[in-house]
PLY file of the C-alpha trace (Angstrom):
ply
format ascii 1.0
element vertex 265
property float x
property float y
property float z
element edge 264
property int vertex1
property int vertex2
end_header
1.58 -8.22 12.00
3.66 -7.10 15.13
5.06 -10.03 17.49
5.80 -9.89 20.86
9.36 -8.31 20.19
7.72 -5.67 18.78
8.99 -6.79 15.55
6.79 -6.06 12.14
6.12 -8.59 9.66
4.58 -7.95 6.10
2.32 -11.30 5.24
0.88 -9.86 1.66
3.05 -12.47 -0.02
1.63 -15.09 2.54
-1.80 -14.19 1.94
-1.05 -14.39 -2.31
0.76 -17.69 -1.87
-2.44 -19.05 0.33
-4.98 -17.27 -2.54
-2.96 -19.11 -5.68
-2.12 -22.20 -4.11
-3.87 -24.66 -6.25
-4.59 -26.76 -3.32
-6.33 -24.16 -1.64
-7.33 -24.24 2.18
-5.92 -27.69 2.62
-2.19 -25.69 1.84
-3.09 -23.13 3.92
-1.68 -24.42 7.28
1.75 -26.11 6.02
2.31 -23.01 3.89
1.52 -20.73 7.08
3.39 -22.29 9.16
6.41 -22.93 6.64
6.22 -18.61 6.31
6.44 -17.84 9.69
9.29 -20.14 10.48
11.50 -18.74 7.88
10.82 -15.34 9.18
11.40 -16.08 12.36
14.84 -17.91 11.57
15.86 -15.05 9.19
15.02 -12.40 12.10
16.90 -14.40 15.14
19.40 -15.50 12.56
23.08 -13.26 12.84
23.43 -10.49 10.03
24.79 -12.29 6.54
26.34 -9.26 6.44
28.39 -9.00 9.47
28.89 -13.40 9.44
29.71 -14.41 6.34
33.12 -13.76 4.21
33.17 -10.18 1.84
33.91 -12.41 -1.42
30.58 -14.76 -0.68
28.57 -11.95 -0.15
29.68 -9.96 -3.59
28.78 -12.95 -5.14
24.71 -12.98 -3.54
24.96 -9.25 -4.27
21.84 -8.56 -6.77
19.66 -5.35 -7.81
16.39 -5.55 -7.39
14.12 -3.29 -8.85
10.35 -3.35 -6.79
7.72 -1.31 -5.18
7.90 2.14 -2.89
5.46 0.71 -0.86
8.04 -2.61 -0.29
10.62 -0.02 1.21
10.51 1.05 4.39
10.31 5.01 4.83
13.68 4.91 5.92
16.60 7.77 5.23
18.86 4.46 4.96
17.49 3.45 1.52
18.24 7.12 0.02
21.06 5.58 -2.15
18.70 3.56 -3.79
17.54 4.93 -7.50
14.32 5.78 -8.99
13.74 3.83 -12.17
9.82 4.75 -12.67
7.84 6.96 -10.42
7.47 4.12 -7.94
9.81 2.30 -8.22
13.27 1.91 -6.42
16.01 -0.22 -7.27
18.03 -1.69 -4.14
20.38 -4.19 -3.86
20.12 -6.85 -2.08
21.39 -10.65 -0.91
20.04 -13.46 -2.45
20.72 -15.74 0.80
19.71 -19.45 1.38
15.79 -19.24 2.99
15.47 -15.09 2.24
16.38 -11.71 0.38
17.64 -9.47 2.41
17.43 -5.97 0.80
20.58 -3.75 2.32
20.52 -0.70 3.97
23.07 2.07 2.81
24.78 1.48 6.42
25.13 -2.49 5.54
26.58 -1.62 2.44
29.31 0.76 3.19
31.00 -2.53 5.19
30.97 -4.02 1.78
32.64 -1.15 -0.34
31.39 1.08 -2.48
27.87 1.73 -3.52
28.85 2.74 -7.09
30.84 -0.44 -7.38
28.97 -2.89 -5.72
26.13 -2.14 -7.98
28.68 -3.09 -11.19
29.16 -6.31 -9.11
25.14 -6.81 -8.42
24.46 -6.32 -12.40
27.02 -9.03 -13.40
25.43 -11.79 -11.14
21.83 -10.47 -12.61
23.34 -11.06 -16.29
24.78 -14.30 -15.04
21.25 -15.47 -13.75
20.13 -18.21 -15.74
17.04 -18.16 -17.66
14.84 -20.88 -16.08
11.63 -20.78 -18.21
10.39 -18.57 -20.69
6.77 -18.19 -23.65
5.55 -16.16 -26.71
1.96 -15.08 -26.05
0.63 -14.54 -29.70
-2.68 -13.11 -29.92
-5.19 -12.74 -32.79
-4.70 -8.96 -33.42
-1.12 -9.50 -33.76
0.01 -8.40 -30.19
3.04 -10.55 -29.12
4.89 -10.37 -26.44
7.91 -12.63 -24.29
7.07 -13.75 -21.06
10.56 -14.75 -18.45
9.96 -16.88 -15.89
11.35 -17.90 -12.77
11.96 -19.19 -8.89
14.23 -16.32 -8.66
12.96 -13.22 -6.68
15.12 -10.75 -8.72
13.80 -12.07 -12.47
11.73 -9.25 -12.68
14.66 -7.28 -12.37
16.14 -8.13 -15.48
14.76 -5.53 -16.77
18.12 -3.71 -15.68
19.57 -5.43 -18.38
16.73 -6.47 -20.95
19.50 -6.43 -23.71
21.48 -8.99 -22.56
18.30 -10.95 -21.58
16.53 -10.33 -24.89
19.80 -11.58 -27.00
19.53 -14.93 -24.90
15.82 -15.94 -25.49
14.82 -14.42 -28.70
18.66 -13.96 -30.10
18.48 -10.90 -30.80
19.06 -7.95 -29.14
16.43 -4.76 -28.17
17.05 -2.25 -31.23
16.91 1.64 -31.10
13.20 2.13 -30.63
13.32 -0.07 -27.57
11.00 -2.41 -25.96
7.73 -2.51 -24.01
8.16 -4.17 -20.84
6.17 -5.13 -17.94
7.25 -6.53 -14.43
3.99 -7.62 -13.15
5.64 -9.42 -9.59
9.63 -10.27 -8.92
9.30 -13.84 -10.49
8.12 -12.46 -14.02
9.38 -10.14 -16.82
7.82 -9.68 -20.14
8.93 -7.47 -23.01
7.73 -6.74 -26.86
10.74 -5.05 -29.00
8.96 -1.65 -30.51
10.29 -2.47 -34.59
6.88 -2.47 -36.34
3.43 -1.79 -36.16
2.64 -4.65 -34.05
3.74 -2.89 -30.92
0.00 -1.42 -30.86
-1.58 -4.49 -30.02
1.41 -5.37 -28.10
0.83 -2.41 -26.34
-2.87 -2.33 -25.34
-2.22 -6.56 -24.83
1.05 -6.18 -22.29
-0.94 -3.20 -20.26
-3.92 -5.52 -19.92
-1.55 -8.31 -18.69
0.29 -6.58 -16.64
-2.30 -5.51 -14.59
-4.34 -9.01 -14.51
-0.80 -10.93 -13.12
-0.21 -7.86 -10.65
-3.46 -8.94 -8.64
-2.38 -10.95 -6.01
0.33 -12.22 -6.82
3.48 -12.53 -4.75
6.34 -9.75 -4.41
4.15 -7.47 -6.68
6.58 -4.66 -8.20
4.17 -2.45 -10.56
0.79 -3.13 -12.64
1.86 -1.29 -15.71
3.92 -1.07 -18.92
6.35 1.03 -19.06
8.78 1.86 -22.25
12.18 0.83 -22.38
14.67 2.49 -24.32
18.25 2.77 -23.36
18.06 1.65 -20.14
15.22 4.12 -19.10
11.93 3.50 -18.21
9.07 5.79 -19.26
5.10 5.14 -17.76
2.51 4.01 -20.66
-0.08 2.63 -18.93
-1.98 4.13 -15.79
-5.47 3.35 -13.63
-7.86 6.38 -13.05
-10.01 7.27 -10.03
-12.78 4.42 -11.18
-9.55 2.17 -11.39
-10.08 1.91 -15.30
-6.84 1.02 -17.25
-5.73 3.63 -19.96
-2.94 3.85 -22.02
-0.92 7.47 -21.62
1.74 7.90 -24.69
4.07 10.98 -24.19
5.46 13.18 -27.02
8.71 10.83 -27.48
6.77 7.43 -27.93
3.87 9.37 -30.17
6.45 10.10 -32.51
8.16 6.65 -32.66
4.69 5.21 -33.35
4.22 7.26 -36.16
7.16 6.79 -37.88
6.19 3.19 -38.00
3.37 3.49 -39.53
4.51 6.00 -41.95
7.38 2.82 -42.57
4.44 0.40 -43.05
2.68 2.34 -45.06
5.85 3.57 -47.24
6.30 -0.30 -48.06
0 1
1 2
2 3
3 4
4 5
5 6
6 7
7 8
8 9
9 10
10 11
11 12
12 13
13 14
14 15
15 16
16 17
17 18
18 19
19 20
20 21
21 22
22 23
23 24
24 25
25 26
26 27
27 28
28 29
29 30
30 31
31 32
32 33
33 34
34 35
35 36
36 37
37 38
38 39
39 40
40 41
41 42
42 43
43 44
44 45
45 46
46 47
47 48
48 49
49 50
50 51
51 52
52 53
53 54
54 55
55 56
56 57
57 58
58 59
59 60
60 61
61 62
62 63
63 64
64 65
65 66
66 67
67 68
68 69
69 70
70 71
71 72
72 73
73 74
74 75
75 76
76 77
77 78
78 79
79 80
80 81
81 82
82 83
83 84
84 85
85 86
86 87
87 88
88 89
89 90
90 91
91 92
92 93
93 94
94 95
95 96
96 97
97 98
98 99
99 100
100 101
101 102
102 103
103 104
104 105
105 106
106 107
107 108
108 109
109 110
110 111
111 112
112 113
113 114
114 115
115 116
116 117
117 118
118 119
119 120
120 121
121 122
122 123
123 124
124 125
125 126
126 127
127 128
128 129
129 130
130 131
131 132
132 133
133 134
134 135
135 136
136 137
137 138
138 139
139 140
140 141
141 142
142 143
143 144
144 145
145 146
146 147
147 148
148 149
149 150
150 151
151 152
152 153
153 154
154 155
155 156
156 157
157 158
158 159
159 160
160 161
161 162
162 163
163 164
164 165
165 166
166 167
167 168
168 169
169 170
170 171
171 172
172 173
173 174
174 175
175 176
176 177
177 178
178 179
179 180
180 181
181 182
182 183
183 184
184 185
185 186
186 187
187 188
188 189
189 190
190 191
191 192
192 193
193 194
194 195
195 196
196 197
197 198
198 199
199 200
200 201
201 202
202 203
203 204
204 205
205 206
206 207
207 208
208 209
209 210
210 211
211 212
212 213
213 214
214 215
215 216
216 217
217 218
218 219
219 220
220 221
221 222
222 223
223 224
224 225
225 226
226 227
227 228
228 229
229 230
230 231
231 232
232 233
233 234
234 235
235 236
236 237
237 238
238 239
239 240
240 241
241 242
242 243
243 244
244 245
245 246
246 247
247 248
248 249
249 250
250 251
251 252
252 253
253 254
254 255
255 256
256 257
257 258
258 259
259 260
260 261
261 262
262 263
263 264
């Protein structure tokens, strides 16, 4: 949508919060008009950046890990990094009514990059952990499901190891984890240690791409593998928009070694 300013608004997230409002068309107006204002006020409002004090902002400073197609196509955002094939990881300002993700040009006033993005990843550790499951299934696929209001929980999966240590109390071990950021208010992860992460797998790709549709702030429909901090691809849609599963060299030979392990015992 472009108003009168000539100024471009994105209202996916509007139409998602209208599609899973449980009240349904009655919520449509209040929640409507409750969008646009805050748009509005975050557009006319002065830049956080350039208004409020340097120590206040370092301390809304967050990564956020989400979609190419969020990002403008914009030279400004080169700084940010690639974690999947699309996906970038920004940082941005977690402010009272919005997120404002920073250009490169808005951060330089802050300091810099390298170190602002230390300071971004120990208010993402510090986040607390508002609501969190264990989705058991009968084929013995289980997997953790985070929860929460925050729009960067999804992007926890910058540091899973810390998170994983607080909800399950224990850490993500050599092989990794499976891990799936559906939309920015939900992360869900299966440690690979047995033979369990093949149900996992085929169950976490499935939901992944069911809690991607329509929701709000989508980031990516598929699970990806985790291990040391780097993401690889598992799942993938084909031309018919089928789901598949697509296991590289690397996590072919992890899999097998677990079930030569299961087998040995």
């Amino acid at each position: 949508m472009t108003d009168s300013a000539n100024r471009h608004y994105n209202l996916y997230n509007l139409a998602a919060g209208c599609h899973n409002n449980e009240r349904g068309q009655r919520a449509w107006a209040s929640l409507i008009r409750d969008h646009v204002d805050k748009l509005v006020r975050a557009m006319d409002a002065p830049s956080a950046v350039e208004t409020l004090p340097t120590d206040e902002l370092w301390a809304r400073l967050y990564p956020r890990v989400t979609s190419d197609d969020n990002l403008p196509d914009d030279p400004a955002f080169g700084y940010a990094p690639v974690p999947a094939p699309g996906l970038r990881e920004v940082l941005a300002l977690d402010l009272p009514e919005s997120v404002q993700t920073l250009p490169g040009d808005a951060l330089a006033q802050l300091g810099d990059i390298a170190e602002l993005r230390l300071r971004a990843m120990n208010n993402l550790r510090a986040l607390p952990v508002e609501d969190h499951d264990v989705v058991k299934q009968d084929d013995g696929a289980t997997f953790r499901v985070v929860l929460g209001d925050s729009f960067f929980t999804a992007s926890r999966v910058l540091v899973l190891d810390d998170l994983a240590e607080r909800v399950s109390g224990e850490g993500i071990g050599p092989d990794g984890a499976l891990v799936a950021m559906p939309f920015r208010h939900m992360l869900a992860f299966h440690p690979v240690v047995g033979v369990d992460v093949i149900p996992s797998l085929n169950a976490l790709a499935a939901f992944a791409a069911y809690r991607h549709e329509e929701a709000p702030g989508p980031v990516s429909p598929y699970v990806y593998w985790w291990r040391r901090g780097r993401l690889t691809q598992l799942s993938e849609r084909d031309e018919d928009g089928q789901l598949s599963i697509v296991v590289g060299a690397e996590f072919q030979a992890v899999l097998e070694r677990l079930l030569d392990e299961d087998e040995g015992h």
